[in-house]
C-alpha positions in Angstrom: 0.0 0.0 0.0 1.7 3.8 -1.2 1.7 6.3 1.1 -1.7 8.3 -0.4 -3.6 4.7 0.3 -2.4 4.7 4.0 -3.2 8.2 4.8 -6.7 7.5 3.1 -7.8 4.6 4.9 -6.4 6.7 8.0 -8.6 9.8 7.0 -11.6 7.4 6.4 -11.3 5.5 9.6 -11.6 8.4 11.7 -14.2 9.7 10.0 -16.4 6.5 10.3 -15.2 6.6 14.1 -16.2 10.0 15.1 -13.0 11.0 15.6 -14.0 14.5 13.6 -18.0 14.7 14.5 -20.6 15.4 12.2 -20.7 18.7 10.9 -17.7 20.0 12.2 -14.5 21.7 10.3 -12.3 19.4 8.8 -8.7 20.0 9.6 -6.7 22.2 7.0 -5.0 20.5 4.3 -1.9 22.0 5.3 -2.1 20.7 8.8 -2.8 17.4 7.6 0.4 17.7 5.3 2.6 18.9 8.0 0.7 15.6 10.3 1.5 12.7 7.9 4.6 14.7 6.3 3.4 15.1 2.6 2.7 18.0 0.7 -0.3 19.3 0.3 -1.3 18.4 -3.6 -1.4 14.7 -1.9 -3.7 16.2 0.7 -5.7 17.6 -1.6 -6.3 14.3 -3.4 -7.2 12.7 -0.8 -9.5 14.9 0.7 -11.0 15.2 -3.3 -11.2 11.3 -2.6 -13.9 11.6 0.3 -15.2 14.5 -0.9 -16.4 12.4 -3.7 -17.2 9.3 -0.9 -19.9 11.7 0.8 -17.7 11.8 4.2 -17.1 15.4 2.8 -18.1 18.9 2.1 -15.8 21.1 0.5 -16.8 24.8 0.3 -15.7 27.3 -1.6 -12.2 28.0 -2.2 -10.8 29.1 1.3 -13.6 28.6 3.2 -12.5 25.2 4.3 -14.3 21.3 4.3 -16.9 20.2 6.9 -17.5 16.7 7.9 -20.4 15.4 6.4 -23.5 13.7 8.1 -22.3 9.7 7.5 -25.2 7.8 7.9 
């Protein structure tokens, strides 16, 4: 498994845990970068990735990604 899978199925875990709750502000893709020590286009994919999964929301442009209701 490459790096992007890892921090994926990391991402994913703790959003099916509750470890970010519902509705709340998803970390900053530059914080998660500096967290699992990648830049931030690898980030951004994955965070594209579960945008497009529905464990998501990304607003507009600077105004950050909430966690989506997972039901």
């Amino acid at each position: 498994m490459n790096k992007t899978d890892t921090i994926y199925y990391e991402l994913k875990k703790r959003l099916e845990e509750g470890f970010y709750p519902e509705n709340s502000k998803f970390p900053s893709e530059s914080l998660l970068a500096d967290e699992f020590c990648v830049n931030k286009m690898t980030i951004n994919k994955i965070v594209s990735m579960l945008a497009d999964q529905k464990y998501l929301i990304r607003g507009m442009r600077g105004a950050g990604t909430k966690v989506a209701e997972i039901s």
